[in-house]
matplotlib code that plots the C-alpha trace (Angstrom):
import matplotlib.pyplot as plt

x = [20.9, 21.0, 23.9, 21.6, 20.5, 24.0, 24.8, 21.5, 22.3, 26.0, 25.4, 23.2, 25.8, 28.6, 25.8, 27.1, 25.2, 26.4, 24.7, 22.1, 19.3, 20.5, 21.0, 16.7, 16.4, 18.2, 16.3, 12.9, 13.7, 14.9, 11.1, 9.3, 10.7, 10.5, 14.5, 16.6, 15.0, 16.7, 18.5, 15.8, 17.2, 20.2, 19.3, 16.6, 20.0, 21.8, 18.6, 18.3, 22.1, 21.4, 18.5, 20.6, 23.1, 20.7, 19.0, 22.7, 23.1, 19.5, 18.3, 15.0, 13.2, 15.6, 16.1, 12.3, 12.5, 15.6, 13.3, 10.4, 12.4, 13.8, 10.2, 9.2, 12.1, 11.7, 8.3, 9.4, 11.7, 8.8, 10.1, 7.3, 9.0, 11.8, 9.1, 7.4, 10.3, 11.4, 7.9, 8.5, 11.8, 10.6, 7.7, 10.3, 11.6, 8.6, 8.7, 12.1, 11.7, 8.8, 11.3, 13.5, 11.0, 10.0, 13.5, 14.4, 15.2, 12.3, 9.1, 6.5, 3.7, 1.7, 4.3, 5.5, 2.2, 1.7, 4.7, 3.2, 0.2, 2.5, 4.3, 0.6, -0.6, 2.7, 2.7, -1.0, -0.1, 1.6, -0.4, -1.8, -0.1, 3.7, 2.6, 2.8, 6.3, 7.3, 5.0, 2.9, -0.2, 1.4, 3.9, 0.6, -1.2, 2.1, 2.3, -1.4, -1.0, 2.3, 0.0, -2.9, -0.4, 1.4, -2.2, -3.7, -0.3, -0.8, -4.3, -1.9, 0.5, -1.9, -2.6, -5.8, -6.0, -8.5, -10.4, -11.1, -13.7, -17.5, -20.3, -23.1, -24.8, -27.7, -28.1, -28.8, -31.3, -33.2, -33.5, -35.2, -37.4, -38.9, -40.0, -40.3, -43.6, -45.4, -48.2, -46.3, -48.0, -46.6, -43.4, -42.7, -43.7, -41.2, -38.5, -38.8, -38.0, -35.6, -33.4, -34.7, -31.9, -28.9, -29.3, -27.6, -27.4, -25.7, -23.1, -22.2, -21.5, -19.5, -17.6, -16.6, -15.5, -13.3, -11.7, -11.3, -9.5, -7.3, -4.3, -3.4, -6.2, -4.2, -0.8, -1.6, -4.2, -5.9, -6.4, -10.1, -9.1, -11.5, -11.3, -9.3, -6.9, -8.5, -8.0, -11.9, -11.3, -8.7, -8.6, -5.3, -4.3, -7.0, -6.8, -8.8, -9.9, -11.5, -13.3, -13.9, -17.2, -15.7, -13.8, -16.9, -19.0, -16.0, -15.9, -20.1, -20.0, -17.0, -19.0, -22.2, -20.2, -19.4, -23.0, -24.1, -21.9, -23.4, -27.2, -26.8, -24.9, -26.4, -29.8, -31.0, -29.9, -31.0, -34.2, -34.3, -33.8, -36.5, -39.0, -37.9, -38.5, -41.6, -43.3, -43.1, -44.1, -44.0, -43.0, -46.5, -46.9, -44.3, -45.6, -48.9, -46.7, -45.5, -48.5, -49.9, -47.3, -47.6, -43.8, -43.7, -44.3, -46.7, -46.0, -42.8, -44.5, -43.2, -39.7, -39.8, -41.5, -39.2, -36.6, -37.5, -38.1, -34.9, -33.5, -36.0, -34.7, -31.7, -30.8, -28.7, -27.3, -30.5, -31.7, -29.2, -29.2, -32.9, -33.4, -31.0, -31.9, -35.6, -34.5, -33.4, -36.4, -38.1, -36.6, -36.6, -40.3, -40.9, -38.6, -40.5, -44.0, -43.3, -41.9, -37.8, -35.8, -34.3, -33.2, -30.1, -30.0, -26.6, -25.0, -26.8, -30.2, -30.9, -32.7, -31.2, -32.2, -29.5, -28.6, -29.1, -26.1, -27.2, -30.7, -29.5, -27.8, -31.1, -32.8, -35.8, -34.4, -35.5, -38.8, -39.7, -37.6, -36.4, -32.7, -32.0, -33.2, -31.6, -28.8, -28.6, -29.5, -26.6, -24.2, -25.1, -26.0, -23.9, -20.9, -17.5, -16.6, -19.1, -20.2, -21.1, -23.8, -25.7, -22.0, -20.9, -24.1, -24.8, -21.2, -20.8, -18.0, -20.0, -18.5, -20.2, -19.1, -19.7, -23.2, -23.7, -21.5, -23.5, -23.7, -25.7, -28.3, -28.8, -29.3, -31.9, -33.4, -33.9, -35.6, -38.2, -38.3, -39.5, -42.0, -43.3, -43.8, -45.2, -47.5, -48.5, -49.0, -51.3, -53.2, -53.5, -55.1, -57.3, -58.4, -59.0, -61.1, -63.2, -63.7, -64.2, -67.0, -68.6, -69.2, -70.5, -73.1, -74.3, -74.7, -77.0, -78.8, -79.5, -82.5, -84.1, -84.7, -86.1, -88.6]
y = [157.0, 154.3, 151.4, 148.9, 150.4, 151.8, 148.6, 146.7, 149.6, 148.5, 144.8, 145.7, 147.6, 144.6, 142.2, 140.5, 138.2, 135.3, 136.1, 138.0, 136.3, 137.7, 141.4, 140.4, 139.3, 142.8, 145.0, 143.5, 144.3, 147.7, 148.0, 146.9, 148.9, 151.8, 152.3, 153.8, 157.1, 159.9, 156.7, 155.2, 155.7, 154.3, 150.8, 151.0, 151.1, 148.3, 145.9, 146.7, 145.5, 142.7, 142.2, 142.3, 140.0, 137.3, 137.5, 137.0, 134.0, 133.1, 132.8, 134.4, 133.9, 135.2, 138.6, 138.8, 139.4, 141.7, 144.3, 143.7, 145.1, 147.8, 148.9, 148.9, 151.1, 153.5, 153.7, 154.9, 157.2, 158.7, 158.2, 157.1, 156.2, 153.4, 152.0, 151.4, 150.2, 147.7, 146.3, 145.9, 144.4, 142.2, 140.8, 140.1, 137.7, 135.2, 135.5, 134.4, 131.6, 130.7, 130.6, 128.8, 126.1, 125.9, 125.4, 122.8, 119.1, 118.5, 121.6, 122.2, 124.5, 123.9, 125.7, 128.4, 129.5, 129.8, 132.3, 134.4, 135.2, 135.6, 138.2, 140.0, 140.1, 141.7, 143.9, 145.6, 146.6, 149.5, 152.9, 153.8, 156.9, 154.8, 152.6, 154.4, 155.2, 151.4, 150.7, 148.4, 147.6, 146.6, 144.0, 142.9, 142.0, 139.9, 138.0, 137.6, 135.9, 133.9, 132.0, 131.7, 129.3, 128.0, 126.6, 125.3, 123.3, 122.3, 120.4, 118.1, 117.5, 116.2, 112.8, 110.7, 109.6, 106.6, 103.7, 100.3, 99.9, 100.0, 97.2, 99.2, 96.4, 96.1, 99.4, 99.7, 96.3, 97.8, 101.3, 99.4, 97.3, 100.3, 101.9, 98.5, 97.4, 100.5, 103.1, 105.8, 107.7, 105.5, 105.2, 108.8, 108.9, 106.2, 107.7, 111.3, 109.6, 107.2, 108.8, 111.0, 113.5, 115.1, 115.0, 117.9, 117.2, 114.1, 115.6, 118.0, 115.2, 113.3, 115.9, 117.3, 114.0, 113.8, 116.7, 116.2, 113.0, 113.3, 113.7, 115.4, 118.1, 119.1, 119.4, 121.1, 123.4, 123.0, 124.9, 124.4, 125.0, 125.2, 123.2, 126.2, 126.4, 129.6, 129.2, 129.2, 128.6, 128.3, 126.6, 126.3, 123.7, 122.8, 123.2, 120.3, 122.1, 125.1, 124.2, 127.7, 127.4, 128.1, 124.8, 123.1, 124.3, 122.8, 119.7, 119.2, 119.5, 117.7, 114.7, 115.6, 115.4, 112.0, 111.5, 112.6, 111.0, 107.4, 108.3, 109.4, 106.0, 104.1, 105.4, 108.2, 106.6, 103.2, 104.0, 107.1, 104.4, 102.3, 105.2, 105.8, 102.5, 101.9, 105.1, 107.6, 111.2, 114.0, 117.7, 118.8, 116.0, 118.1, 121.3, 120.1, 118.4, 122.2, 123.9, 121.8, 122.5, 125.1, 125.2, 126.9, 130.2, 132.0, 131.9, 129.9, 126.4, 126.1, 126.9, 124.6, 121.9, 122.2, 121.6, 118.7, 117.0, 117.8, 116.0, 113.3, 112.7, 112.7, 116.7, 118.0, 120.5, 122.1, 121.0, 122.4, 126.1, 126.2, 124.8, 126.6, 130.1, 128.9, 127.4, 130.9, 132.5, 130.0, 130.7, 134.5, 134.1, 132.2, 134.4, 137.3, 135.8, 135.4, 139.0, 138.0, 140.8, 139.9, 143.0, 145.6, 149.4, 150.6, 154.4, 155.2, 154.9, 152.1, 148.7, 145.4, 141.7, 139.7, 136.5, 132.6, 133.0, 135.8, 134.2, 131.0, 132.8, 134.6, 132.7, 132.6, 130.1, 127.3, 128.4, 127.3, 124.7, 123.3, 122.4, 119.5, 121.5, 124.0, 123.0, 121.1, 123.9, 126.2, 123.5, 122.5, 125.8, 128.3, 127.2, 127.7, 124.3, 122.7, 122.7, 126.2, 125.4, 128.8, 130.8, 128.4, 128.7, 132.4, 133.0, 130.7, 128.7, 125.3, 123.1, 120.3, 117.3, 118.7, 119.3, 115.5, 115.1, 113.5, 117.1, 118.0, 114.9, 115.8, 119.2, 117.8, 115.3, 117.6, 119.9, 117.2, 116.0, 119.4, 120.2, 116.3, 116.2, 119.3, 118.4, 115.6, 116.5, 119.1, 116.1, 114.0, 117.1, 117.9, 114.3, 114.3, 117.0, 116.1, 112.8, 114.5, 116.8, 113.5, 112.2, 115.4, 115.3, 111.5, 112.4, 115.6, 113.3, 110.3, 112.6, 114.1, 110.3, 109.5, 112.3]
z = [-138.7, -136.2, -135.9, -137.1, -139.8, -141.3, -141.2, -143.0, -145.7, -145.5, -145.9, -148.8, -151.0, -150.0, -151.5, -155.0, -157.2, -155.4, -151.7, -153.3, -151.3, -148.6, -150.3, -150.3, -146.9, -146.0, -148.3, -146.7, -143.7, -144.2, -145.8, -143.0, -140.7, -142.7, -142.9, -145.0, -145.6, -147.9, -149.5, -151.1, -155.0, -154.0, -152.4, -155.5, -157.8, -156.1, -156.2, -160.2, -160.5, -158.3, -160.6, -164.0, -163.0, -161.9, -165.3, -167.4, -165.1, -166.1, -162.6, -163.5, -160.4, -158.4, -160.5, -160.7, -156.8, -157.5, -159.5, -157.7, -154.4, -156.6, -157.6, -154.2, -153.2, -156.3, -155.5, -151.7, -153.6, -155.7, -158.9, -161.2, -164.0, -162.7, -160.7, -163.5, -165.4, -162.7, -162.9, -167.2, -166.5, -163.7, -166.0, -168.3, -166.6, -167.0, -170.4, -170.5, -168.1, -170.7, -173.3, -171.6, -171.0, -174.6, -175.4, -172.9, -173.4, -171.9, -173.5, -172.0, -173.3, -170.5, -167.9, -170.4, -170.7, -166.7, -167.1, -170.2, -167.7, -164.9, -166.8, -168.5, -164.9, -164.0, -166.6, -165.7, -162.7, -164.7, -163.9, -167.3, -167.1, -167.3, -169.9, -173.6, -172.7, -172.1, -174.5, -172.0, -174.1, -177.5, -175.6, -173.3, -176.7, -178.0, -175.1, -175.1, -178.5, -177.1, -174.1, -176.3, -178.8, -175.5, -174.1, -177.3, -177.4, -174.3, -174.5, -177.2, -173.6, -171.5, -171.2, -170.2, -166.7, -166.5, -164.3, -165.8, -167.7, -166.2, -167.1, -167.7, -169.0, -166.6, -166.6, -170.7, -170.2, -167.6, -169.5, -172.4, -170.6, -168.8, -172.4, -174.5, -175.7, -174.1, -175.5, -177.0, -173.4, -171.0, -172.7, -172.9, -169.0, -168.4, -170.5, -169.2, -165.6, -166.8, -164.3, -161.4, -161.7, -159.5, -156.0, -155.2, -151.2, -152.4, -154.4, -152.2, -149.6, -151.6, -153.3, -149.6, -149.0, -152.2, -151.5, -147.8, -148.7, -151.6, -151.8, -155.2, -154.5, -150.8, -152.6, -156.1, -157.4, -160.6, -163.9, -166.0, -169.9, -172.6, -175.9, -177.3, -175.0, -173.1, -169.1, -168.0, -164.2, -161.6, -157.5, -155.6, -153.2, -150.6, -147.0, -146.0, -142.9, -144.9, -148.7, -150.7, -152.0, -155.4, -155.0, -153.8, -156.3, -159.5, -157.6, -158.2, -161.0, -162.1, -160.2, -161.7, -165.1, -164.2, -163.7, -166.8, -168.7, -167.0, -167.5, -171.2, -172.1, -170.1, -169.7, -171.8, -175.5, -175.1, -174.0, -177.2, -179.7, -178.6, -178.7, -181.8, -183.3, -181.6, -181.6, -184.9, -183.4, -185.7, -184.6, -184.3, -181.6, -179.8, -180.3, -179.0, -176.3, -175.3, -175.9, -172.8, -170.8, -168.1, -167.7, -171.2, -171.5, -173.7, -177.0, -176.9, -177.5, -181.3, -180.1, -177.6, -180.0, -182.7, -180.5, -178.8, -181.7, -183.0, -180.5, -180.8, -184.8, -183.6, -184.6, -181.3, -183.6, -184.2, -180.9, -179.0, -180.5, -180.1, -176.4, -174.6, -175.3, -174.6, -171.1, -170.4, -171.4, -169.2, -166.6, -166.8, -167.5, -164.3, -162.0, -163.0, -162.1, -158.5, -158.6, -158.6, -160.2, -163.5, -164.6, -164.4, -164.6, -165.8, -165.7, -168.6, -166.9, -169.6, -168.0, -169.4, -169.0, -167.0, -168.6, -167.2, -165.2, -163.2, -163.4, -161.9, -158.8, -157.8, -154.5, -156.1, -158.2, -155.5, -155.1, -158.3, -159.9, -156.3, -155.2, -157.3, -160.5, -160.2, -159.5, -162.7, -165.0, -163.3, -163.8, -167.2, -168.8, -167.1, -164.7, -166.2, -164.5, -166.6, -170.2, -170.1, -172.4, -172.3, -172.9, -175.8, -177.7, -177.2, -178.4, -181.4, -178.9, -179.5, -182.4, -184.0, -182.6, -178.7, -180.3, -179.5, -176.4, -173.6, -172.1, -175.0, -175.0, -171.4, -171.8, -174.2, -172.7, -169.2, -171.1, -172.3, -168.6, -167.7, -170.2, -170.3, -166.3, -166.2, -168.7, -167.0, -163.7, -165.5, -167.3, -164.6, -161.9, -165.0, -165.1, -161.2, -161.3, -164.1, -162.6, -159.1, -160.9, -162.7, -159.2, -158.1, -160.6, -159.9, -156.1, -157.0, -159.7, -157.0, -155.0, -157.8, -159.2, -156.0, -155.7]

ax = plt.figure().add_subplot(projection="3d")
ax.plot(x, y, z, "-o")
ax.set_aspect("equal")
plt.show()
């Protein structure tokens, strides 16, 4: 044994609860250099003591790095079993510094149940073979339930963050002077582009920007919850130099949330109650509506139909439940036309469809609906950042007021812009060519007057 490393070892065992960090800074070392061979149990021992102590004087971080270092020097030590039990105890310690946050002057659920899944993460890195004996799984499934109560609490912690108000005023005349006084044809034209949609190019600008410049965003990461409490999405702070694309990505469609929010209040509901004053469709004008629609696929006009109209009567419930699995098919149906893969083999040799969010990933997905399109149905159907429309619906998530959230109109109305513009430009190259033909036929007829 070397000098220097007699005495790291020695400065180690003289280490009391009071200097412990440095009893760490030691210990590390001696790890990295791969010192302290043959006495590997022993400076495991003295870290677990270290450990304890820290955890009666309720310094929880710093006896969480205590058994952490003691699991790493058990582990050099081969001994399975205290390994696993330093990384137990250490996971421990979160869930008493979550305690010890619910029980403060000042609770917060919020930060206690940031520890709970600190101390679940910890716990599974257990080998499987360590865990009945410590009895990993049963305590993983308590504090499963403890952070599951510890978030719902938490939605009731935060609190609204908000601009002044905006005049959308203009906006709302203008959206009902495009569809006022109109044939129920050139209405319906005007109201299926009463907003020409995300501009994805855009968005990606300006959420770079956003990022790039804000503060908050540099200095703090951010957590995505769902209405139930369930964390649905994570980013950490931002080096401004270097975006993730995951960050990116959250950041579009927060904006394009912002987005939606504008065209539905502003644009999308003022125009729907004038068509339905004005204009009286039934849900066979909608089925025939679909049925002439090249963007729907074979035998799925009824479907489609029923839930347009739904939305049209002012049914989102209905509307909602019906569309989305339909946009899926839809898109499926479209991707496999042009010979995209949208399918999956698994072990068992057996071939299963991949859902929308698979779907929407594929690079076909451009080729057909274009950037801006598909962009939108991604971020509306199946990002986590999002509504998650296709997940909340397929799973029964959805409740009945978010059934008529602006999200959900959207959805809606998008899914009548399709089907109506594709429609259309059907009508309209039908009408061309029929007129085209017409002309044809006088030019032929001229001569054979003559002769």
């Amino acid at each position: 044994m070397t000098t220097i490393e007699a005495a790291l070892i020695c400065a180690l065992k003289k280490c009391t609860s009071k200097n412990g960090v440095i009893g760490l800074k030691v210990a590390d070392l001696l790890e990295k250099h791969r010192l302290g061979g043959g006495r590997e149990i022993e400076l495991a021992k003295k870290l677990e003591r270290l450990g304890k102590r820290a955890a009666r004087d309720k310094k929880y971080t710093l006896a969480q790095q205590f058994f952490d270092g003691a699991a790493k020097w058990f582990k050099r030590g081969n001994d399975k079993e205290k390994t696993a039990e330093m990384v137990s105890v250490a996971a421990e310690t979160f869930v008493k510094e979550a305690k010890a946050r619910l029980s403060s002057a000042d609770p917060s659920n919020m930060v206690a149940a940031r520890f709970f899944e600190q101390a679940i993460l910890k716990l599974r890195q257990i080998p499987k073979a360590q865990r009945p004996a410590l009895k990993v799984d049963q305590r993983i499934a308590k504090l499963h339930t403890k952070m599951t109560i510890a978030n719902v609490k938490s939605l009731e912690e935060m609190e609204l963050i908000s601009s002044g108000p905006i005049d959308i005023s203009e906006i709302v005349k203008d959206s009902v002077s495009r569809v006022e006084g109109k044939t129920a044809v050139e209405a319906f034209t005007e109201f299926a582009n009463i907003d020409p949609g995300a501009n994805k190019n855009e968005l990606r600008k300006h959420s770079e920007q956003m990022l790039r410049e804000g503060i908050v965003a540099s200095l703090f990461g951010a957590t995505h919850m769902s209405r139930d409490g369930r964390v649905i999405g994570k980013r950490p702070p931002i080096d401004r130099d270097t975006i993730p694309d995951a960050t990116l990505w959250a950041e579009m469609v927060k904006e394009y949330g912002v987005r939606v929010d504008l065209v539905v209040k502003g644009c999308i509901w003022p125009a729907l109650g004038v068509l339905q004053l004005e204009h009286r469709l039934s849900e066979d004008d909608f089925v025939a509506l679909a049925e002439s629609s090249l963007a729907v696929p074979p035998g799925r006009a009824k479907f489609f139909g029923k839930a347009l109209f739904a939305g049209y009567d002012n049914d989102f419930v209905s509307s909602l439940h019906l569309l989305v699995p339909q946009i899926e098919n839809l898109v499926r149906f479209h991707l496999k036309n042009i010979g995209a893969k949208t399918t999956n083999i698994d072990m068992n040799g057996i071939e299963n469809e991949n859902g929308l969010s698979t779907l929407a990933d594929l690079p076909e997905m451009e080729n057909i609906f274009g950037e801006d399109l598909s962009f939108e149905i991604k971020a509306i159907f199946c990002s986590s950042s999002g509504p998650n429309l296709r997940n909340e619906v397929a799973h029964g998530l959805v409740e009945w007021d978010n059934c008529f959230s602006p999200y959900s109109v959207y959805a809606w109305w998008l899914g009548f812009r399709i089907i109506f513009n594709t429609y259309l430009s059907f009508k309209r190259r039908y009408e061309a060519a029929k007129k085209s033909d017409k002309q044809e036929g006088e030019e032929v007829q001229g001569p054979a007057s003559d002769q």
